[in-house]
N, C-alpha and C positions, 0 to 999 in steps of 0.2 A: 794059427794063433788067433785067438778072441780076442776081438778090441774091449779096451772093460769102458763101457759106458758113463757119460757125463753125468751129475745128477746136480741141479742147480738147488740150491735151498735159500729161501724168503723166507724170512719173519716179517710178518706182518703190524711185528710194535717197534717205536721208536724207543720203549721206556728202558734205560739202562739193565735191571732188576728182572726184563722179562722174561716171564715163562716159555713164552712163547720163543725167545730167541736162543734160551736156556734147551728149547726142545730141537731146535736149527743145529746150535754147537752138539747137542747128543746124537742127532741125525748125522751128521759129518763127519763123529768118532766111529760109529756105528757102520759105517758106509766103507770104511778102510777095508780094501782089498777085493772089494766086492766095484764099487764104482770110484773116479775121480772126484769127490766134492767137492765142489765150490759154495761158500757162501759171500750173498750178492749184500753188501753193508752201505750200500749209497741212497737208499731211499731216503734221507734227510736233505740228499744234494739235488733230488730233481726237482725241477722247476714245474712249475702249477701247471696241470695240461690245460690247452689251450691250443685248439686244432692250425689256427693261422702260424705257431708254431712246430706244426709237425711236416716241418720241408727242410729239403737239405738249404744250409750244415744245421743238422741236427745240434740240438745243448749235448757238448760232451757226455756228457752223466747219459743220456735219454743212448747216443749211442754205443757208451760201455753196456747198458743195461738191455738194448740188444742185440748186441755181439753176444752176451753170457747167453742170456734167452736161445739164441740161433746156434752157439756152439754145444747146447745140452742134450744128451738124449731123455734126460726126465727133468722133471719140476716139482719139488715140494717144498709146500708151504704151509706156514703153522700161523695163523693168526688171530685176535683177541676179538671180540667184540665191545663195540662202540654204540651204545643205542640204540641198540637192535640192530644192527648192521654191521659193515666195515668200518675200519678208521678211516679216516679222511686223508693221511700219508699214503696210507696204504691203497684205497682206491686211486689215489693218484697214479702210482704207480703200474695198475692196470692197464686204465685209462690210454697210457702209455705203449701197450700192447696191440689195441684194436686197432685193426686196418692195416698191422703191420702182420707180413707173412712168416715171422719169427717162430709165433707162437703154435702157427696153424698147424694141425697134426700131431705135436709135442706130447707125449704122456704127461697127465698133472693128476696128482693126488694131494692129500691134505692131510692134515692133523688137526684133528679138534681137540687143544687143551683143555680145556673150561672144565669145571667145576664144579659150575652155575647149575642151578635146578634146571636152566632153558638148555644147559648146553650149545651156549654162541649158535642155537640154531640159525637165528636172524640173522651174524656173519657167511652163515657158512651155505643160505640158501642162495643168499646175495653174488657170494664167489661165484658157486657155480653159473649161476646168470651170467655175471661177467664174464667166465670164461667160452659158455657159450658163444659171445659175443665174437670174443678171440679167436673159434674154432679151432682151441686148443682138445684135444680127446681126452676126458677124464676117465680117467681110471677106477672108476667107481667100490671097487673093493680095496683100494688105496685113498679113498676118502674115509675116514676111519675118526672116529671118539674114542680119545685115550686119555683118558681125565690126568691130568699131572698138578697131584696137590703142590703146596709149595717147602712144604718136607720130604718132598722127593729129591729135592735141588740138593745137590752138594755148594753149603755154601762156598767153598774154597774154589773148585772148582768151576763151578758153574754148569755143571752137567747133571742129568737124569742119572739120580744112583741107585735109585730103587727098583731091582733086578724083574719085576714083573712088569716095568713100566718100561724100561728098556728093552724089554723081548717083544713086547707091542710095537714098540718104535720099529723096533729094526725087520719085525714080519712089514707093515705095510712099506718098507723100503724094498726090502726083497719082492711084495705083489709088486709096487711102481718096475720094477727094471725091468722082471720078467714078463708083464705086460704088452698083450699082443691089439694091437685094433681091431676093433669088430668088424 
């Protein structure tokens, strides 16, 4: 028997309305049967990093978030850009990651929602640095630009219903799992 793999999914926004988190809940319908998804919703509860607190006992939140991290066999993450860059929740959340053995080795890929003429490049050169950092092994054909207008959104639902934007989605889900390290 095949164990069906973990697949941990992060939005990267805090905003109610987000596309981004809009593209996490389509990633986790999408994922049925194929992977276990979890999405990880506590990024408003971790506390600022701040190295002199990364010693045991860890802030609850810091070690739910990685338990999820260490029990996933992939990682995907959809997030916005902020000024050229990350959000400042969101890099906190990182931040969180480095120098912990959690991340190390973990497949991560992404999704680039945007839009934007730049296409959140500036978020999404940033991550990767970040994750660098984490030596987490990105997945580089599952870092993916999948523009998601915001009439793709089923407003009821809140999920990706625009069938060619969902086929996007769900291919760089299928590269993350079946992903081998180089």
């Amino acid at each position: 028997m095949t164990k069906i793999p973990s697949l941990l999914l992060i939005s990267g926004s805090l905003r109610g309305a987000s596309t981004n988190s809009a593209v996490v809940r389509t990633a986790a319908e999408l994922a049925e049967g194929r992977a276990k998804a979890v999405i990880y919703e506590g990024m408003a509860s971790l506390p600022h990093f701040n190295p002199d607190d990364d010693t045991e006992p860890l802030p609850a939140e810091v070690v739910r978030l990685r338990g999820l991290i260490a029990s996933a066999d992939a990682i995907l993450i959809c997030t916005p850009e902020y000024a050229g860059s990350l959000p400042g929740s969101f890099k906190n959340l990182l931040d969180w990651t480095v120098g912990g053995v959690e991340i190390t080795d973990k497949r991560v890929g992404w999704i680039n929602a945007s839009v934007a003429p730049t296409g959140a490049a500036g978020a999404h050169a940033a991550l990767r640095t970040v994750l660098g950092y984490t030596g987490a092994f990105v997945v580089d054909a599952a870092a993916a630009h999948v523009p998601v207008p915001r009439d793709a959104i089923d407003p009821g639902s809140g999920l990706v219903a625009e069938v060619s934007v969902r086929n996007a989605l769900a291919g760089v889900i299928s590269t993350l799992l079946t992903a081998e390290p180089a």
